[in-house]
N, C-alpha and C positions, 0 to 999 in steps of 0.2 A: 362470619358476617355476610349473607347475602346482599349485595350490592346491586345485582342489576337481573330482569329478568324478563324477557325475550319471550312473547307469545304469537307462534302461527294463529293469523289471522281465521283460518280454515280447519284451526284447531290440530294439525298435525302434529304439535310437539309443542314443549315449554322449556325455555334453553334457559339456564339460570348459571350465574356468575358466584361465586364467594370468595372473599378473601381476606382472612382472620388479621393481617395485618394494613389493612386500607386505611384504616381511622392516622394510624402513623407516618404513613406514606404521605398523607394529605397533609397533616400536621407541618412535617417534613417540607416538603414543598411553598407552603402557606410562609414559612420560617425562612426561605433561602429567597424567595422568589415574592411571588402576590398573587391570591384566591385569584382574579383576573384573569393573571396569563395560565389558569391551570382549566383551558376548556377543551373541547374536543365534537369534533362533528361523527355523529353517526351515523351509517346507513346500511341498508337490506334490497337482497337481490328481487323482494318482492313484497308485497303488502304486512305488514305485521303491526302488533301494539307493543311499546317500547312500555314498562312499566318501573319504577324504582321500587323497591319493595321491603327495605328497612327503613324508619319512621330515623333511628341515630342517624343515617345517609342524606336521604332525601327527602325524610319530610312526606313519600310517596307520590312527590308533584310529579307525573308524566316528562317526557324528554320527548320533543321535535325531531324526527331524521331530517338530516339536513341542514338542521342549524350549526353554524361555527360555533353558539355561543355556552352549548351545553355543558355542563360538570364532566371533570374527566374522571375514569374510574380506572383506567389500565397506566401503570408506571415499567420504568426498569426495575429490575432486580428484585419481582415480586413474584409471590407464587400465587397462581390464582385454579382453586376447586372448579371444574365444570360439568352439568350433569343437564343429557338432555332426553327428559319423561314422551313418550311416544304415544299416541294415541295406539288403540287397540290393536288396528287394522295392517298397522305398520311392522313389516315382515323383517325387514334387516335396515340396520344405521351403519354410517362407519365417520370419520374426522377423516376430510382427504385434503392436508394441508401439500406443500411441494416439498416439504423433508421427512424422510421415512424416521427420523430419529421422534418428529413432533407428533407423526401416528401411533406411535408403539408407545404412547404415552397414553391411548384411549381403546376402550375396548366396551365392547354391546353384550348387554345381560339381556339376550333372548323373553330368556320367562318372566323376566321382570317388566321389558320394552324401555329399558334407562341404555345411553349412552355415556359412560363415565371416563374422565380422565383430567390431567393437570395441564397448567399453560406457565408458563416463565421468559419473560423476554428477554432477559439477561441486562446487558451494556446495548441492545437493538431497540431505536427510538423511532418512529416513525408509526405511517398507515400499516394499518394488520388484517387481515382478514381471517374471520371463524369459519369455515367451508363445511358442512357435512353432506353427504348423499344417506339415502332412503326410499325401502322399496313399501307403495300402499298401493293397493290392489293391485299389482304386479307390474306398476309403470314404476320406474327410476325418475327420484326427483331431487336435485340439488337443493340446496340454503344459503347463504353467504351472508356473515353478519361483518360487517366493517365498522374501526372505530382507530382513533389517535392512541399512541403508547408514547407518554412525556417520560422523561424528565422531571426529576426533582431538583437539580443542582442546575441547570440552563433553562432559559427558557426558548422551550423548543415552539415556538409560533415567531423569533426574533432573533434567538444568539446561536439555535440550531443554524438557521439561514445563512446566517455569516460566517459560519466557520465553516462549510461548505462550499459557499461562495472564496473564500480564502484561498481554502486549498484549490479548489480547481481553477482558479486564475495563475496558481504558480506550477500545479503538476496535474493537467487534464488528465481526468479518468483516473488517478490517485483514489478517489474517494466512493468509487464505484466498486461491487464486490456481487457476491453471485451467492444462490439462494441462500436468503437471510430469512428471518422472521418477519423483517419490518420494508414497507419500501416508500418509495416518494413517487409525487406527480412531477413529472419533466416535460418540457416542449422543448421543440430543435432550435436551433440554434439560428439564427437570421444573418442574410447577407454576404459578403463576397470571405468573412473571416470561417464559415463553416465551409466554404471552398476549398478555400486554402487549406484548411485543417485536413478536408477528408486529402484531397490532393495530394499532400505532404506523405500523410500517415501510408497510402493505398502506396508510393513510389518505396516505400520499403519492405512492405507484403505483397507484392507483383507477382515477383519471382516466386515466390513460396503457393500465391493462390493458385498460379496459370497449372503450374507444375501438380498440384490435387486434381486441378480439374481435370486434368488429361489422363492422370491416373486413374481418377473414378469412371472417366469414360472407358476406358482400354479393361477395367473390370470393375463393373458395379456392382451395387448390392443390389439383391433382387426377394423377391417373396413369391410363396405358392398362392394359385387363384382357383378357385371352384368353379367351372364352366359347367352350365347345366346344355346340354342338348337330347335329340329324339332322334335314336339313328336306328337301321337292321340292324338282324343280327350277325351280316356278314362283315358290319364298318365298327363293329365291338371289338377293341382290342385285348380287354382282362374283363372277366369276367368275376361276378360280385357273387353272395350267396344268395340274394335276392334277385338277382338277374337269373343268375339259374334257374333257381324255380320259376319265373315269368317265362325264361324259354322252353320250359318242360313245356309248359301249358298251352305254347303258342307255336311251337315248332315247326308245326307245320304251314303257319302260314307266313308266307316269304314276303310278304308286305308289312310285318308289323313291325311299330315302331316302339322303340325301350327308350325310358329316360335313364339320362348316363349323365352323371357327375363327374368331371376329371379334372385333374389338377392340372394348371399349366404356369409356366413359369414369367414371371410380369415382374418390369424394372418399374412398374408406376408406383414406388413408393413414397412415401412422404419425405424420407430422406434427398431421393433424386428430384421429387419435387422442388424443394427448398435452395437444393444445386440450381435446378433450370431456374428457378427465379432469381437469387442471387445473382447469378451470373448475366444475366440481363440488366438489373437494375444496375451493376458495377459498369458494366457494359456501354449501357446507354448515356451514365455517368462521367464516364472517363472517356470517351470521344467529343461528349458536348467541353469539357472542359481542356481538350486538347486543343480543339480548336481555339479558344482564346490564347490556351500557353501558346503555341504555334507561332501567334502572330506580335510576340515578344521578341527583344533581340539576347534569341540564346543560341546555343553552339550549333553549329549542323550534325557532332554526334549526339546531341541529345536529342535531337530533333528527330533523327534515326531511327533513336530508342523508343520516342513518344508514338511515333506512327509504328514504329514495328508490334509494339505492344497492343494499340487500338486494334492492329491486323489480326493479331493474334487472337484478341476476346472476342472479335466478331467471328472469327472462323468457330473460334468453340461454342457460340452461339448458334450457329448456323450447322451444327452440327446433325448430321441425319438420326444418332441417340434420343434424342430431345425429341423427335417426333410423336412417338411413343409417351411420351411423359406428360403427366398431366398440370391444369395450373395448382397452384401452391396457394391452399386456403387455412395458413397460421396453423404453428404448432398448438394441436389442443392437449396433447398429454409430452412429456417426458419421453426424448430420443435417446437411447444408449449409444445408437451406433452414432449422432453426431457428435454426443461426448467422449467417445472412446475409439472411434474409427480413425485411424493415422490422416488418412487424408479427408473426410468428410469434416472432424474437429476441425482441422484448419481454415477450411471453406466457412463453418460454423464461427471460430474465433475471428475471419476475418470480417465477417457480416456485422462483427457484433461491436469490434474495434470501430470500423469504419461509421458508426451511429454515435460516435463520442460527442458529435457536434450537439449540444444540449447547453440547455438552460435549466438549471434548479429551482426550475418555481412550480407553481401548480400548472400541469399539464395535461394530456389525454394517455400520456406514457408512462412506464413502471421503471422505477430504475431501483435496484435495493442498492443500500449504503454499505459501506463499510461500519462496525460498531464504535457507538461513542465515544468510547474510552481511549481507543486507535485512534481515532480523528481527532481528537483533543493533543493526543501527544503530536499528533503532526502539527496541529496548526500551533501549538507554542513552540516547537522547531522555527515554526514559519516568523511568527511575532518577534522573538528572539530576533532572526535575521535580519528583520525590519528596524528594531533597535537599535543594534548598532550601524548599519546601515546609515539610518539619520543621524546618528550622533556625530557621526564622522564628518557629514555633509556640513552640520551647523557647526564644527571646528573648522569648517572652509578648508578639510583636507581633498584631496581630488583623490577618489579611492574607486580602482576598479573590481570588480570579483570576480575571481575562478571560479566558477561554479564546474564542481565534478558531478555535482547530482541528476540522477538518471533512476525511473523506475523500470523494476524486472518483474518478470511474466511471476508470479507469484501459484495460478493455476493455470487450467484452462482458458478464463477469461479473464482475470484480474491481475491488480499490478501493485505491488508492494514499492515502499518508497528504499534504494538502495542504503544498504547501512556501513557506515565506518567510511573507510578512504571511498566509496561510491557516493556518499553524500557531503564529502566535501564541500565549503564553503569557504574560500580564502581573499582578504581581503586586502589589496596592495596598493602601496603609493609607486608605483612606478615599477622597480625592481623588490621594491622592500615591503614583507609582509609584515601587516600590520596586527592583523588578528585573523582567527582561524574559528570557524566554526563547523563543529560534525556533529550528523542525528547516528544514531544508538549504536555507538562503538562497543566491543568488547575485547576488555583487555584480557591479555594472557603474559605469559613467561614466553611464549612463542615468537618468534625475532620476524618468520615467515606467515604471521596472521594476517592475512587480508585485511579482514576486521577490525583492526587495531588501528592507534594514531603513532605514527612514528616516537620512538622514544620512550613512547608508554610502556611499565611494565608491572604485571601482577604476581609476585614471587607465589601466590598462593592458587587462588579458585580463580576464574573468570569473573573481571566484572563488567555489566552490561549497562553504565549511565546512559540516559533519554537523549539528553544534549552535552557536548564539550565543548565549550568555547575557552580558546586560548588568545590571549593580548601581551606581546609583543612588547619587551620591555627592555631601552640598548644603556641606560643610565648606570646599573647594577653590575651588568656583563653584558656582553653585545649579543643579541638576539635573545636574550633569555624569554622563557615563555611563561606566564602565569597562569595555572591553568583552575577554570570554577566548572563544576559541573552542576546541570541541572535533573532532575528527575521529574514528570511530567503526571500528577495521580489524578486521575479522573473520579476524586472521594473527598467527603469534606464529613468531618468530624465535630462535636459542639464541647467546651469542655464545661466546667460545673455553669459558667456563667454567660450558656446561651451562644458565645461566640465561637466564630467558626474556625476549626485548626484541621489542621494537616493530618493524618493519620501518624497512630505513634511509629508503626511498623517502619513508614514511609522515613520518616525523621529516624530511625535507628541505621536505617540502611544507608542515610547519606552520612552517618557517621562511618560504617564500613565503609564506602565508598573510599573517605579522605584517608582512613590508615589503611589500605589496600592497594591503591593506585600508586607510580612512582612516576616522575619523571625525571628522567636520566640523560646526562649529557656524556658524550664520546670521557669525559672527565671522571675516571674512574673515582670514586667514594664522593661526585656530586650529582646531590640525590635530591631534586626540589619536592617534597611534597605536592600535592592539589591543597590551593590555599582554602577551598571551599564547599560546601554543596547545599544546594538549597531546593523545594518543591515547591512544583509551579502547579496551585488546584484551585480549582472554580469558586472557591469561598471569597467572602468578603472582611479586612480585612482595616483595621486604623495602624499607623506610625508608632502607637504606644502598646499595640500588641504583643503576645510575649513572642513569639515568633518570629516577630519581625525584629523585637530589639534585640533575640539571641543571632541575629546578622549581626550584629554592630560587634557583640561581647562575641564569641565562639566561632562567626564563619560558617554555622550551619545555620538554616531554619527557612522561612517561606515566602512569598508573595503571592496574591493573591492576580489572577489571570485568567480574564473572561472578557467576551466584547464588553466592547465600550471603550470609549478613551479615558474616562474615571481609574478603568482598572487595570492601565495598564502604567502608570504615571509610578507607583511604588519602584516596579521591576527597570523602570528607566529612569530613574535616578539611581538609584543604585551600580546600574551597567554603567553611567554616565561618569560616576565616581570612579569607577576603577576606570575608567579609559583618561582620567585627567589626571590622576596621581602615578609620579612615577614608582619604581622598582622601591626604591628606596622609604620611600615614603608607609607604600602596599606591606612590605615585608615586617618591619620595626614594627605595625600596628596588629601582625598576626601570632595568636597566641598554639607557642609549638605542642608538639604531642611532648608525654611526658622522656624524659633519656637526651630528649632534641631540641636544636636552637639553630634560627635564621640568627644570619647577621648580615652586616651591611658592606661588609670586607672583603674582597676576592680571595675567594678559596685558596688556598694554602697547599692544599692535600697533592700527596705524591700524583702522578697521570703516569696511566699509563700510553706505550707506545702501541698505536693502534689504527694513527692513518696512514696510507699508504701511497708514496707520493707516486703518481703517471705520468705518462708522458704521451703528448696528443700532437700529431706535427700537421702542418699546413696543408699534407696532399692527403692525409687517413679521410677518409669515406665518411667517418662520421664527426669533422672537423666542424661544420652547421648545428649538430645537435649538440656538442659540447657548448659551442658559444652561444646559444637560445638556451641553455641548463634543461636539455629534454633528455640526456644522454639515457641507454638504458641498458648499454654492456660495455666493458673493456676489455682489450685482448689484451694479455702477456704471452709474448711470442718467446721468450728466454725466461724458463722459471729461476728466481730471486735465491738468490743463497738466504733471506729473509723467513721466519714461518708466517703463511700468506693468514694460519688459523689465527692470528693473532691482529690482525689485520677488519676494522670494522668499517672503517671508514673507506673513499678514496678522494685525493685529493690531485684532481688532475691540473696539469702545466701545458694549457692551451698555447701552442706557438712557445713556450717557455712563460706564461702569466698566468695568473690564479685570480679569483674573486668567490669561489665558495667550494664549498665540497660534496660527493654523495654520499648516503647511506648503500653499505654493502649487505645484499639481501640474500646474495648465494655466491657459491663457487663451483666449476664444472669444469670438464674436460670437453677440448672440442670432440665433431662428430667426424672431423678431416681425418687424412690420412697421415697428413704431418701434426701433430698434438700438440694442444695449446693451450694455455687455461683462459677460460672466458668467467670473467668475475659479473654477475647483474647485478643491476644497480636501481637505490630505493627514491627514496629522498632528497632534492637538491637543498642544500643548506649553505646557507648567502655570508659572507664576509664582510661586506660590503660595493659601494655601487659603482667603483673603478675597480679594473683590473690592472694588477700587481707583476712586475715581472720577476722572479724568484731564479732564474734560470742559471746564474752565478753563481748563487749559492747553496743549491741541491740537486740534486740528480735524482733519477729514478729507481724508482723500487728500494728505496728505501722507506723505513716506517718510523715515524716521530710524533710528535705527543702533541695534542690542541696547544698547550701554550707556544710550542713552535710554531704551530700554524700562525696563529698572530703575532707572533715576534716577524716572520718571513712578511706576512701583510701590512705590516703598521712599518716594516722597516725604511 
């Protein structure tokens, strides 16, 4: 189906669109969303007539550049035909997008004068641009046709916006990602908070930028230059084959002058350009705003550090290198050596960091996104948090969060959101955790997985749930954890009657999920299942749906999670229910895998012996970190007639008293000369909110079984 077709004004060429599945896409769309919000602005690097050109599409009414209001034609997940017919004269075409993957998609039939190839946006929603070059009468001329890429499942003029906005109010630059297909209009950022922000971010790249720049100075990169001049032939230092014969011819007269070509060697490249400007702008930046820091009341060694640092970017400013180099008029093509140059990338990553300060609306600036399907799992990460969050507050509980979450350098430029114990989310009454929240853990059989949530373990394959949220239940057994997972699908499926469901695949894997995942307590053969798992996708969604009511019956199935406060009210009442019913209540109403049964009883089953009781005295070095529960090693200075391999836990006797225990993560020898085992240490796990003195009636390095542990504390 021809959709849409593009004529040079001047007749150079007739660029035309097809895409055999459009009628469905729209349909699609029409069905989740509304005809309305499915428009799109178009426009051209230069005069053209915009033409629709199937009667099924358009009807053949003409399309406005420039109007917001226009019919949209490009979606996700589409494949779209493209062919563009050249007028005679036109000697060579090529697609010069910024991904060599998206050029090797298109190729120029000479004889014919067609430029042919496919387009597919994937999961990338935003502004696009069609870009070709073209040679007619032997001048090089570019084309740039620009247009909107929605969304079928959001609407991207409204829910795109806010889930953007979301995440960058909770992890700046999280949602920023580097050549995409798709990008956005951005402006900076306004006021004294993009100060702060560049200020913040630059006091942690300092050390790393100052340190390139003096590398690049001490050896830069350089290119060869063609100097044309007219010298004798006694100031000739190589002779060419064409000079020879001109001095055959002229030999004899000792006044004639030869033009001479010679290579010389020049630092004024675009790279070192981009260096001198950089370094300026940061330059001129971070003194204006020293000056304000300065006149704060902060320490005199940072005070030190502020000026030493201004001293130091004006000296390499003022560097006699830079004379030579010319000013810096924007990267117009693709730099290898700033992406791959040890020290130039960094110069480059830090320019690029330091511009985080932005607003996500329509701007004069490019920023490409990260794809929607990532963004979506992030911000129900985020939603989630936000749920229980409030829940807590309207129970007039007083709840702080540890937040462990921190994003990492993912490339070059961009930054992935940390996963498992790095995104941490723990939420406390005081001492006592109350609920636990982590984005995309993956479990293993592995005791030393980063990745993993304490206690978790997968006898079988890794598994990688979206979100984990644990709630904290002392009615049952004291600290037991209930744990539901979420899975986050950026896909909505219709079943015979129109309405919207979850993908099947999706709903099969949260069943793997629940017989795959354990949660295991120091309590040898107690073994809690995951009571639940459910997916969280853009559809919409009533109480009497089957999905929602296989929550009620089974523990598995979906809510529906999209802006709007409408669609978020399912997923929080539900979270609301399990944070107001206790253990007892949660467990009686969940129905077991087939072999197995919850009960409401404390466990019976043999324990094995497996903590290991320390001893921590008043003058040891790390008597502070014991009693703040940050501990993160213990010595044993006299090895234990005990086997330490049997040993998982530790349960240290601070001054002779107790109030929780660690997880043990490893076992080592020291690196001293006198030998000593050094056990690390994982997990602190809480007892309760007094400390207990036990000192009477155990001793050290012995190893005894959790119900001692709480027979010693409750004694």
């Amino acid at each position: 189906m021809h959709i849409l077709c593009v004529k040079h004004k001047e007749g150079d060429f007739v660029l035309t669109f097809e895409c055999t599945k459009f009628q469905k896409r729209w349909d699609k769309g029409c069905h989740l969303l509304s005809e309305n919000t499915l428009t799109s602005t178009y426009s051209a690097s230069e005069d053209v007539d915009v033409v629709h050109i199937h009667s099924d599409v358009t009807d053949n009414e003409d399309i406005l550049l420039c109007d917001p209001t226009q019919k949209a034609f490009f979606f996700e997940q589409t494949d779209y035909s493209v062919w563009i017919e050249f007028a005679d004269d036109v000697t060579d075409a090529a697609f010069i997008g910024n991904r060599a993957e998206d050029c090797e998609h298109f190729s120029y039939k000479a004889h014919r004068k067609v430029l042919m190839g496919f387009l597919n946006y994937e999961n990338e929603i935003g502004r696009a641009d069609f870009p070709i070059a073209y040679t007619k009468d032997g001048v090089q001329k570019r084309f740039t046709f620009s247009y909107d890429v929605l969304s079928t499942k959001l609407d991207y003029h409204h829910d795109w916006k806010i889930i953007l906005q979301d995440i960058e109010q909770e992890y700046r630059m999280l949602s920023l990602d580097y050549l995409r297909k798709t990008y956005h209009g951005i402006s900076e950022g306004d006021g004294e908070s993009f100060d702060l922000i560049w200020w913040n971010i630059f006091h942690g790249l300092q050390e790393e930028f100052i340190r390139s720049c003096k590398n690049i100075i001490d050896r830069p990169r350089h290119r060869l230059r063609a100097i044309s001049s007219y010298k004798r032939a006694d100031q000739i230092r190589r002779f060419t084959t064409t000079l020879e014969q001109q001095f055959s011819e002229h030999k004899h007269e000792e006044s004639h002058l030869y033009y001479v070509e010679e290579q010389h060697t020049t630092h004024n490249t675009i790279e070192n350009r981009f260096l001198k400007h950089t370094l300026q702008m940061i330059q001129k930046r971070y003194s204006a705003l020293a000056k304000r820091v300065l006149e704060l009341n902060i320490s005199d060694p940072e005070k030190e550090r502020i000026k030493t640092t201004a001293d130091t970017l004006q000296f390499l400013v003022r560097n006699p290198f830079f004379r030579t180099i010319g000013k810096f008029e924007g990267l117009k093509q693709e730099s290898l050596i700033l992406q791959r140059d040890v020290n130039y990338s960094k110069v480059y990553r830090t320019s690029a960091i330091l511009r985080k300060s932005f607003n996500l609306n329509d701007g004069l600036y490019r920023m490409e996104t990260k794809d929607i399907a990532t963004l979506y799992e992030i911000w129900c990460f985020i939603q989630v948090e936000k749920v229980v969050k409030e829940l807590f507050h309207e129970q007039d509980i007083d709840v702080t969060t540890d937040h462990q979450n921190r994003m990492e350098m993912h490339s070059l430029f961009t930054y992935d959101l940390g996963k498992g114990e790095h995104s941490r989310i723990v939420f406390k009454n005081g001492d006592i955790t109350l609920a636990e929240l982590v984005y995309n853990p993956k479990h293993t059989e592995h005791e030393n997985d980063r990745m993993g949530i304490a206690h978790f373990e997968s006898p079988t394959v890794p598994q990688k749930p979206d979100i984990v949220l644990q709630l904290t239940k002392d009615d049952l057994e004291r600290g037991m954890n209930l744990t539901y997972l979420f899975d986050a699908k950026y896909r909505i499926e219709q079943d015979r009657k129109g309405r919207d469901v979850p993908p099947d695949d999706a709903i099969n894997q949260m069943h793997r999920y629940r017989d795959a995942i354990y949660y295991s307590t120091p309590q040898n053969g107690l073994k809690k299942e995951v009571l639940g798992g459910y997916i969280l996708f853009p559809g919409q969604m009533t109480e009497t749906d089957h999905f929602r009511r296989s929550v009620d019956e089974v523990n598995i199935g979906a809510f529906p999670l999209r802006p709007g406060a409408e669609q978020h009210e399912m997923l929080r009442d539900f979270i609301a229910e399990l944070m107001r019913k206790n253990a007892v209540e949660i467990v009686e109403q969940v129905i077991p895998q087939r072999g197995l049964y919850y009960t409401s009883e404390p466990t019976q089953s043999i324990q094995p012996k497996n903590i290991l009781i320390g001893l921590v005295r008043a003058e040891d070095k790390y008597i502070d970190d014991y009693r703040e529960h940050r501990a993160k090693e213990y010595v044993i200075e006299k090895v234990p007639s005990q086997n330490l391999l049997n040993a998982r836990y530790l349960l240290p006797m601070v001054v002779g008293k107790i109030d929780g225990y660690y997880q043990i993560k490893g076992v080592k020898l020291s690196d001293e000369e006198d030998k000593h085992i050094v056990l690390r240490l994982g997990d602190y796990i809480s007892l309760g909110p007094d400390w207990v003195n036990i000192y009477k009636d155990m001793r050290p390095n012995e190893i005894i079984t959790l119900s001692d542990v709480y027979k010693l504390y409750q004694h």
